[in-house]
C-alpha positions as CSV (number, residue, x, y, z in Angstrom):
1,X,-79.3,-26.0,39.4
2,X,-81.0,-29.4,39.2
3,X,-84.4,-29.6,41.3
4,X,-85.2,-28.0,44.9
5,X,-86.4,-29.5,48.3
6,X,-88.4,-27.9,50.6
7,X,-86.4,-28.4,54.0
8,X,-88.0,-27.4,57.1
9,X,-86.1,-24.4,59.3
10,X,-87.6,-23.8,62.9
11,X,-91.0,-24.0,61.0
12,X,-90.2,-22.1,58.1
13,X,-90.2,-24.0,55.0
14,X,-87.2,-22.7,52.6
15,X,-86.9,-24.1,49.1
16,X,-83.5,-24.8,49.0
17,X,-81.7,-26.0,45.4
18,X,-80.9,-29.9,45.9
19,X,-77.3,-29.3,44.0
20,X,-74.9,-26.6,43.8
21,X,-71.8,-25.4,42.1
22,X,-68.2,-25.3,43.8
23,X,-64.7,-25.6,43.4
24,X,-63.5,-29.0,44.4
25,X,-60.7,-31.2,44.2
26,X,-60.9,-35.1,43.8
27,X,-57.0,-35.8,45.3
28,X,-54.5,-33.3,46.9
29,X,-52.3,-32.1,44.6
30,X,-51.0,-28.7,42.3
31,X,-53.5,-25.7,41.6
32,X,-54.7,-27.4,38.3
33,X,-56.6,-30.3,40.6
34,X,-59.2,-27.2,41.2
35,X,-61.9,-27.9,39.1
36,X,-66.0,-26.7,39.2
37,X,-68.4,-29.8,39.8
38,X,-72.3,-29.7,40.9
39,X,-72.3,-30.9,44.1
40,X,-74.8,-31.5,47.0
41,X,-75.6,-28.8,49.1
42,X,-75.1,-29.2,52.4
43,X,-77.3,-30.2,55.3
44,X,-78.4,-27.5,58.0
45,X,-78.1,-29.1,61.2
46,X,-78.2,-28.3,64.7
47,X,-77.0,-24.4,65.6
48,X,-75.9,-24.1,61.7
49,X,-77.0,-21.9,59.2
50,X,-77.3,-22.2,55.8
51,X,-75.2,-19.5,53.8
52,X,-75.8,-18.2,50.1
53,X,-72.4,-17.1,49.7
54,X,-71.3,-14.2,47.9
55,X,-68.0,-14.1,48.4
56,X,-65.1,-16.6,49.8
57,X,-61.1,-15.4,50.6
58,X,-58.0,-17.8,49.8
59,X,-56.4,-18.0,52.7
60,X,-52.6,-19.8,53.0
61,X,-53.6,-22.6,54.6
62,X,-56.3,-23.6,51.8
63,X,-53.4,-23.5,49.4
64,X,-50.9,-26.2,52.1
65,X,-54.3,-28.1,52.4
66,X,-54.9,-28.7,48.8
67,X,-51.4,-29.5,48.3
68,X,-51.3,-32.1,50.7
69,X,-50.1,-30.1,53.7
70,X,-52.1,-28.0,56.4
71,X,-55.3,-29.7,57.6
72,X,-55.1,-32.1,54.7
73,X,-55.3,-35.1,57.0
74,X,-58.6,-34.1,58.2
75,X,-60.1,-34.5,54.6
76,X,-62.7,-37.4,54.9
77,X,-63.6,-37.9,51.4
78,X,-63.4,-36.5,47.6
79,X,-64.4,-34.5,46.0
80,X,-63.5,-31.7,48.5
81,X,-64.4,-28.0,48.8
82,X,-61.8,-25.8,50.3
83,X,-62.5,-22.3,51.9
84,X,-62.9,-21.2,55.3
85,X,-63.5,-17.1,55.4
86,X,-67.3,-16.5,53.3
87,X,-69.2,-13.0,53.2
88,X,-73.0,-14.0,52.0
89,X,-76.6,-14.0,53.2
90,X,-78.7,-16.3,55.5
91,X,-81.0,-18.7,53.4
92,X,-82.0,-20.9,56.7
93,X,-81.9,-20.8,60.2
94,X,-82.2,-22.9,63.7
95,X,-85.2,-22.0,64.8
96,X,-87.9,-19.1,63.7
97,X,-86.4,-16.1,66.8
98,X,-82.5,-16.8,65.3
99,X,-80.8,-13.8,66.2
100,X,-79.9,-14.0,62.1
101,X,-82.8,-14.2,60.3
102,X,-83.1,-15.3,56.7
103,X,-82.0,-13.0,54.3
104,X,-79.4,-11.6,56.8
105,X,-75.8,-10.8,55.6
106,X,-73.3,-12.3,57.5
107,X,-69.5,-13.0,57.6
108,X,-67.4,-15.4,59.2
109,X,-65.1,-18.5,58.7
110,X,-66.1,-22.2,58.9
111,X,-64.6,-25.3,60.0
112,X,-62.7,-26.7,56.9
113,X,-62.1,-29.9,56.3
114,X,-64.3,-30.7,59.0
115,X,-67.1,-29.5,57.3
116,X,-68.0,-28.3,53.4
117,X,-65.9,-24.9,52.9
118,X,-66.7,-21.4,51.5
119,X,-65.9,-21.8,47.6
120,X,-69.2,-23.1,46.8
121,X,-72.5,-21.3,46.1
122,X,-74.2,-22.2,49.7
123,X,-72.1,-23.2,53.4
124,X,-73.2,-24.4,56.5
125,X,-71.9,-23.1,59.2
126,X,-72.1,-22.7,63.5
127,X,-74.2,-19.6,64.2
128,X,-71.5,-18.7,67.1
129,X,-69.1,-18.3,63.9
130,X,-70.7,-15.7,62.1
131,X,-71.1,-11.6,62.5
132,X,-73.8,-9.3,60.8
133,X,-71.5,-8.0,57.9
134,X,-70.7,-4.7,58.6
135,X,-73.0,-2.4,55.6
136,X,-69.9,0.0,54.4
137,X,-68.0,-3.2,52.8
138,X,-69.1,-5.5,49.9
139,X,-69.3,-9.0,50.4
140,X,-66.4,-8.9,48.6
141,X,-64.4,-6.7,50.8
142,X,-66.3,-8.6,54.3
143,X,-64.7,-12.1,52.8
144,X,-61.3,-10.8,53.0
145,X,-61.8,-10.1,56.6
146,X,-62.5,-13.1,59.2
147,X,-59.5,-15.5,59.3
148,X,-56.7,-12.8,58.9
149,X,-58.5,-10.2,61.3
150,X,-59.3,-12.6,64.0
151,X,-55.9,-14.1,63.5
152,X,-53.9,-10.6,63.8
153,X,-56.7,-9.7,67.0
154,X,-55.3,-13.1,69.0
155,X,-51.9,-12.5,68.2
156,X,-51.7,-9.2,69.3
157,X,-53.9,-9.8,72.4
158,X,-51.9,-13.1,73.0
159,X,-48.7,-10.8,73.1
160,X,-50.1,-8.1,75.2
161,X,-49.6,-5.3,73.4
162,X,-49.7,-1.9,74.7
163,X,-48.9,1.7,74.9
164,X,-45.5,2.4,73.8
165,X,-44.4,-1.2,73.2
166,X,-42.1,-1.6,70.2
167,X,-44.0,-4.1,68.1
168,X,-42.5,-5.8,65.1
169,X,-44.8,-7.5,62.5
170,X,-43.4,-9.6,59.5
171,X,-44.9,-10.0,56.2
172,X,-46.9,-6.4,57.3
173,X,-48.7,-6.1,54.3
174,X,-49.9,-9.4,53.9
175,X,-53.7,-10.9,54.9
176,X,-52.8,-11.0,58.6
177,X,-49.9,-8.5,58.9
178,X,-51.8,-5.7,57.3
179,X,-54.7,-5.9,59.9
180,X,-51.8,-6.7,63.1
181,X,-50.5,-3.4,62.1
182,X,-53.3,-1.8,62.8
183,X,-54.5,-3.5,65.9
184,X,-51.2,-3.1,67.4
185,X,-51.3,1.0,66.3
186,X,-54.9,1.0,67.6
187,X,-53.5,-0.3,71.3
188,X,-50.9,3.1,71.2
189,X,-47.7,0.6,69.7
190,X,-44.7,1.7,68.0
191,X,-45.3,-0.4,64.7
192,X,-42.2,-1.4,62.6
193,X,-43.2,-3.5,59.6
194,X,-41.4,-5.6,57.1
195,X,-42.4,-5.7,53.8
196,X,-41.1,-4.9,50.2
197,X,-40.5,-1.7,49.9
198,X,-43.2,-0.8,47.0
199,X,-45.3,-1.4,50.5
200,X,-43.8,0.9,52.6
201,X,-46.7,3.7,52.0
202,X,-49.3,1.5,52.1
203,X,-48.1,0.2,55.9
204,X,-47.5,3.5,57.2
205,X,-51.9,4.6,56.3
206,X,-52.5,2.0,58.3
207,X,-50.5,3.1,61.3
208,X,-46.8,1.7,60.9
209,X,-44.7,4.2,62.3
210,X,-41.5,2.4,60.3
211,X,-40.9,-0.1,57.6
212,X,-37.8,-2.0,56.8
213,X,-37.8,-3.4,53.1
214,X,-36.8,-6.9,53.4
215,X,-34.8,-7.1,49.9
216,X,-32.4,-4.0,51.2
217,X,-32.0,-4.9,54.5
218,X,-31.7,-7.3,57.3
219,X,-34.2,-5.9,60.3
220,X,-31.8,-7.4,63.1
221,X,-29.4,-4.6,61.6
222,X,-32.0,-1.7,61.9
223,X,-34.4,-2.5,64.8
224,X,-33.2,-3.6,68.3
225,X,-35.3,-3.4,71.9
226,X,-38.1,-5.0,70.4
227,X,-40.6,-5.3,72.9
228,X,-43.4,-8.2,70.6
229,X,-42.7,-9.3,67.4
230,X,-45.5,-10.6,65.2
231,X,-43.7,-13.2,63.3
232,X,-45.9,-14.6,60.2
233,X,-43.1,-16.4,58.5
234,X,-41.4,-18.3,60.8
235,X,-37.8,-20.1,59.4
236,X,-39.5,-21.0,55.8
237,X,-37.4,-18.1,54.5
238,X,-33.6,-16.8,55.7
239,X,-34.1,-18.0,59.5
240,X,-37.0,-15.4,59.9
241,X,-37.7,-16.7,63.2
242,X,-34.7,-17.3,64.6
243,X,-33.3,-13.9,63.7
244,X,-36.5,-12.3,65.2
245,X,-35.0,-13.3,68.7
246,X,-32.0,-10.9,68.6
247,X,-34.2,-7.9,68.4
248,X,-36.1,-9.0,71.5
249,X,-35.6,-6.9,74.5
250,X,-35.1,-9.6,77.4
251,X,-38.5,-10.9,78.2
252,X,-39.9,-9.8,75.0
253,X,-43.0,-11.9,73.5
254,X,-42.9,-13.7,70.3
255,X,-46.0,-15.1,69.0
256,X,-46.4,-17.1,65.5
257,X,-48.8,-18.1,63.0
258,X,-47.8,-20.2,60.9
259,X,-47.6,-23.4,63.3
260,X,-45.2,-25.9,61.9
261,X,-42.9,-23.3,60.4
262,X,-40.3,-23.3,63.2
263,X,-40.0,-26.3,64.8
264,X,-37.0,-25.5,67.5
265,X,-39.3,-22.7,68.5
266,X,-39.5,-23.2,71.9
267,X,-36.4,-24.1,72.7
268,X,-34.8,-21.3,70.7
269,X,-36.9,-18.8,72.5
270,X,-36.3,-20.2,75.7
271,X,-32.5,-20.4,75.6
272,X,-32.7,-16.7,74.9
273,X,-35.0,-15.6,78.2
274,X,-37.6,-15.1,75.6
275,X,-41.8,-16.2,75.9
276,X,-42.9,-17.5,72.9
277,X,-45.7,-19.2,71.6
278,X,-47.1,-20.4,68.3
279,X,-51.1,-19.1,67.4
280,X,-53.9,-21.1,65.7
281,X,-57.5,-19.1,65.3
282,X,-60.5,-20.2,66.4
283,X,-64.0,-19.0,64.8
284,X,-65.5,-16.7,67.4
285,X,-68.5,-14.6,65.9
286,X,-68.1,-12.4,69.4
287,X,-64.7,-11.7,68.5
288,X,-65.7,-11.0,64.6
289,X,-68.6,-8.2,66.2
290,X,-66.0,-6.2,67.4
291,X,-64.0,-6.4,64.8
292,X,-66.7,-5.7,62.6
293,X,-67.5,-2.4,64.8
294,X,-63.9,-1.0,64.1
295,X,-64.4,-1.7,60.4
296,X,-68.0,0.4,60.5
297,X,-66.1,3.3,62.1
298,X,-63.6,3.4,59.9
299,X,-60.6,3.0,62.2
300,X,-59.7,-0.1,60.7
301,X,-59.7,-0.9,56.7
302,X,-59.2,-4.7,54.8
303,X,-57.7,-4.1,51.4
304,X,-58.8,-6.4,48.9
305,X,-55.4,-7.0,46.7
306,X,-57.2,-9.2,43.1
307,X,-60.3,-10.8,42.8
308,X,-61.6,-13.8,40.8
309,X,-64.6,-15.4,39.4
310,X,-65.1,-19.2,40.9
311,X,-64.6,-20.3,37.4
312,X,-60.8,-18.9,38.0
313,X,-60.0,-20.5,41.6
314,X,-57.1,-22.2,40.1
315,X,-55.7,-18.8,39.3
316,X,-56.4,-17.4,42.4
317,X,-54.9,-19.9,44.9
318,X,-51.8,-19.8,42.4
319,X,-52.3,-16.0,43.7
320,X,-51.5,-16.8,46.4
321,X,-48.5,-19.6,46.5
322,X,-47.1,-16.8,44.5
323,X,-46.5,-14.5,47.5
324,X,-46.4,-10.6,47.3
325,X,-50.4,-10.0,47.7
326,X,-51.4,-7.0,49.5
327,X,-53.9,-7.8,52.2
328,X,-56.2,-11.1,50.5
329,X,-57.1,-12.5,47.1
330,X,-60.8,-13.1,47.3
331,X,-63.1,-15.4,44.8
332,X,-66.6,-14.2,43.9
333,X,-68.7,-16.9,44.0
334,X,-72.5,-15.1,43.1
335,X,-73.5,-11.4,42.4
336,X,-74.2,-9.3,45.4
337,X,-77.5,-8.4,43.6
338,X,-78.5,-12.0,42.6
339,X,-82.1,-12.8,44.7
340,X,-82.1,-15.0,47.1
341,X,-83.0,-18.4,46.2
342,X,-85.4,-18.8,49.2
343,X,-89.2,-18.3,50.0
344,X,-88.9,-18.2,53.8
345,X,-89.6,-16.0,56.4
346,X,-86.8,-12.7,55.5
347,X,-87.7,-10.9,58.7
C-alpha cells in the first residue's frame, strides 16, 4: 500500500494506510465489470469506525446492484465498492471510551451505496451497526451472518411467530431461509421448508420438521393450514408468491424479502383475507448482539457454502446469480492472522 497518514481518533493517533485494495466496478453491468483497483480509504467520521476487514459475504442484492438493479440508483460515483455484511477488526474509533476499542473484532453490515462497502481491505461504518463478533466463528464464518440473520430475525418477528404455528419458509436453505428456519424452530414452530431435495437433511439439523423438494413437487399440493409463510422468492419463479396464498389458513401472515418481486402483492393477499407485507432490513448492532448470543451458545449455526479470495469476486458473485448455494458465499479479503496495520491505543 502506497504511504500512511496519521489521522487523529478521540486523541489517539492511528497510522492508517492512505490507499487500499478493493473490488470495484467503474459502470453497472455483468460479473466481469469486477475488477481490483487501489483505492482511497475511507474517511472515519462522526459515530463511524474504521474496519480492517477480514471477511465480506455476497449477498443477492450486491449482485441486482452491480447489474444495474437493486440499490443501483443510489450509486453516486465510479469506481464503486459493493458489500454490505464484513467480519474484521476495529483500526479507529469515535472517541478514546468507544465501547469498541481498537483492535476489537466486530461484525455487522454497512450502508451500501450510500457509503464505501465491505469488499475492500478497510470500511467505515455507524458504531450502532456493528456487534463484538462472537469468538467460536471465524471472520469468515461471522461475515456470512449479519444481512441474512437480521433479515430472517425481522421476518419472523414481523409475522409473529409462535408456538405451534405452521410456518412455511421458501428457498429454506438459502442465506436467509436457512437462519428463518431456525428462528421460527427456536419460537416452538412447525417448520416446513422448500428446498431441492439434496437439502432436505441439511434443513431438518437445523430444526425443519418437513421439507418439500421443489423439483418433485408443488408445496400447495402437500402443505395446507399454513399459519406464516416466509416467502424469499416472490413471483420471479412459477408464481411463488401467488401460490403461497392458497396454503394460508384465513388470516394467515405472509411476509417477503425480496421487495419488488411481486408487485400485485397487496392486492393479491388482500382479495384473499390474507396480511401481507414485504420486509427490507435495517442495520441494528442491538439486534446483531442477540443474534450473536444464540450463535455463542450454539443453538443457532451459519453455514458457510464456498469461499473466495478478493482476487476471485467475479467468481463469487457469479456464485451467486447462479442459485443453489447453501447458506452464503463469502470473499476473504485479508488473513485472520495478518497484524493490524495500526499503532493506536488496542485496549
Amino acid at each position: 500500500m502506497a504511504g500512511t497518514v496519521a489521522r487523529q481518533n478521540g486523541g489517539m493517533p492511528d497510522t492508517i494506510p492512505e490507499t487500499m485494495r478493493a473490488l470495484v466496478i467503474d459502470r453497472l453491468g455483468g460479473a466481469d465489470e469486477l475488477h481490483l483497483a487501489d483505492v482511497a480509504v475511507p474517511l472515519r467520521i462522526a459515530d463511524e469506525l474504521l474496519v480492517r476487514v477480514i471477511a465480506a459475504s455476497v449477498n443477492p442484492i450486491d449482485v441486482k446492484t452491480r447489474s444495474g438493479r437493486g440499490s443501483s440508483a443510489a450509486i453516486a460515483s465510479f469506481p464503486f465498492i459493493g458489500g454490505s455484511d464484513f467480519s474484521g477488526v476495529v483500526v479507529a474509533v469515535p472517541y478514546a471510551q468507544h465501547p469498541f476499542p481498537v483492535g476489537t473484532p466486530v461484525f455487522g453490515m454497512g450502508r451500501v451505496p450510500r457509503v464505501g462497502g465491505s469488499f475492500a481491505e478497510y470500511l467505515s461504518v455507524a458504531s450502532t451497526a456493528v456487534a463484538v463478533k462472537p469468538e467460536n466463528l471465524s471472520h469468515v464464518e461471522a461475515a456470512a451472518v449479519p444481512v441474512a440473520a437480521q433479515t430472517a430475525w425481522g421476518m419472523v418477528r414481523l409475522a409473529e411467530v409462535g408456538p405451534d404455528d405452521r410456518v412455511l419458509v421458501h428457498a429454506g436453505a438459502g442465506g436467509v431461509g436457512h437462519f428463518a428456519v431456525q428462528f421460527a424452530a427456536l419460537a416452538g414452530a412447525h417448520v416446513i421448508a422448500t428446498a431441492s431435495g439434496a437439502n432436505a437433511d441439511f434443513l431438518r439439523e437445523l430444526g425443519a420438521s418437513e421439507t418439500i423438494d421443489y423439483a418433485t413437487q408443488r408445496f400447495e399440493e402437500v402443505a395446507s393450514d399454513i399459519d406464516v409463510v416466509i416467502d424469499l422468492i416472490g413471483n420471479v419463479h412459477d408464481d411463488t408468491g401467488t401460490r403461497s396464498l392458497e396454503v394460508l389458513r384465513d388470516g394467515g401472515r405472509l411476509v417477503n424479502a425480496p421487495t419488488g418481486s411481486w408487485p400485485t402483492m397487496q392486492a393479491d393477499a388482500a382479495a384473499r383475507g390474507i396480511s401481507a407485507t414485504g420486509y427490507n432490513v435495517p442495520a441494528d448492532g442491538r439486534v446483531l448482539a442477540e443474534i450473536a448470543a444464540l450463535l455463542r451458545s450454539g443453538a443457532v449455526r451459519v453455514h458457510v457454502d464456498r469461499e473466495f479470495a478478493l482476487a476471485e469476486g467475479a467468481d463469487a458473485q457469479r456464485a451467486v446469480e447462479g442459485g443453489h448455494v447453501r447458506g452464503k458465499v463469502v470473499i476473504r479479503v485479508a488473513e485472520e492472522s495478518a497484524a493490524p496495520t495500526t499503532t493506536g491505543d488496542a485496549r
